[in-house]
C-alpha positions in Angstrom: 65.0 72.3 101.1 64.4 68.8 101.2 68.5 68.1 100.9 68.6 70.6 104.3 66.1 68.5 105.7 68.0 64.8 104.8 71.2 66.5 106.2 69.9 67.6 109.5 68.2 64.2 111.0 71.4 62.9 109.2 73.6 64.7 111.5 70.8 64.5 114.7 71.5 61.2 114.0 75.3 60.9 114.5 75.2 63.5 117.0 73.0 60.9 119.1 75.2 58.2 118.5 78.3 60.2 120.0 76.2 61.5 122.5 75.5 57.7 123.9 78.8 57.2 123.8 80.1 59.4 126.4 78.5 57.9 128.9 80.5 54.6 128.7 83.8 56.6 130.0 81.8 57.7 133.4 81.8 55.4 136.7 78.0 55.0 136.5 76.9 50.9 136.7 77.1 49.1 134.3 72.8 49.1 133.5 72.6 52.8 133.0 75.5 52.6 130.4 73.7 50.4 129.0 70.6 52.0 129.1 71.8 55.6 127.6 73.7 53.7 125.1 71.5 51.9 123.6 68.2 54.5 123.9 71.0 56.7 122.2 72.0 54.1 119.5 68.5 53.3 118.7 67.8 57.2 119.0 70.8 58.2 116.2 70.3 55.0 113.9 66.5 55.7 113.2 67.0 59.6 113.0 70.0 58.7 110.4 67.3 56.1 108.6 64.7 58.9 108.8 67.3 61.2 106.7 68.1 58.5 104.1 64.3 58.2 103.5 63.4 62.0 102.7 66.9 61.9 100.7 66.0 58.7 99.0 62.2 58.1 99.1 61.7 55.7 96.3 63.3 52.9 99.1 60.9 53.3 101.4 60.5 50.0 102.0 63.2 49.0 102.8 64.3 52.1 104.8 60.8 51.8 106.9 61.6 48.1 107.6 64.8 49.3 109.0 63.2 51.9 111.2 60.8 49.0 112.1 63.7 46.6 112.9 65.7 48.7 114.8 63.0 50.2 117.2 62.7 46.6 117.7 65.7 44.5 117.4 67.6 47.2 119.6 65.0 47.5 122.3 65.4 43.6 122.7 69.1 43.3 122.5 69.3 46.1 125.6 66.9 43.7 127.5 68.5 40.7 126.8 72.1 42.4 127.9 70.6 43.8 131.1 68.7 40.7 132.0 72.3 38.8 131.3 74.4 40.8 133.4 72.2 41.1 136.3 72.0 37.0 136.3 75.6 37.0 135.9 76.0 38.8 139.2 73.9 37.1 141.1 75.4 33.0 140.5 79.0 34.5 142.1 
């Protein structure tokens, strides 16, 4: 049951990661690509985390940590992309 369980946030997980892709082909700005890909990235990666931790549970340290970082570290990275390419319009 537990194997069912790993496999499914497993494959929530790269489902989300495809799913934030798709956007990037579209003629939306530049921001909300941004935006859907990485809430979608952050989204897949944890979900994918989540599934190695109920597969492998005697990591949970480290695999928490990762869940930790990424809600972080990706959360920032979006930010710190937006906040660059709306500065980078407005010097032309």
């Amino acid at each position: 049951m537990l194997d069912i369980l790993s496999y499914t946030f497993i494959g929530i997980g790269i489902v989300f990661w495809f799913w934030g892709t798709f956007p990037l082909l579209g003629k939306r700005s530049v921001l909300f690509k941004l935006h859907s890909l990485s809430v979608a990235d952050t989204l897949g990666s944890m979900s994918i985390t989540v599934g190695l931790l109920i597969k492998i549970p005697n990591e949970w340290p480290l695999l928490v940590l990762a869940i930790i970082s990424l809600a972080i570290w990706n959360t920032v990275l979006g930010y710190v992309l937006a906040y660059c390419s709306t500065t980078g319009r407005s010097n032309e």
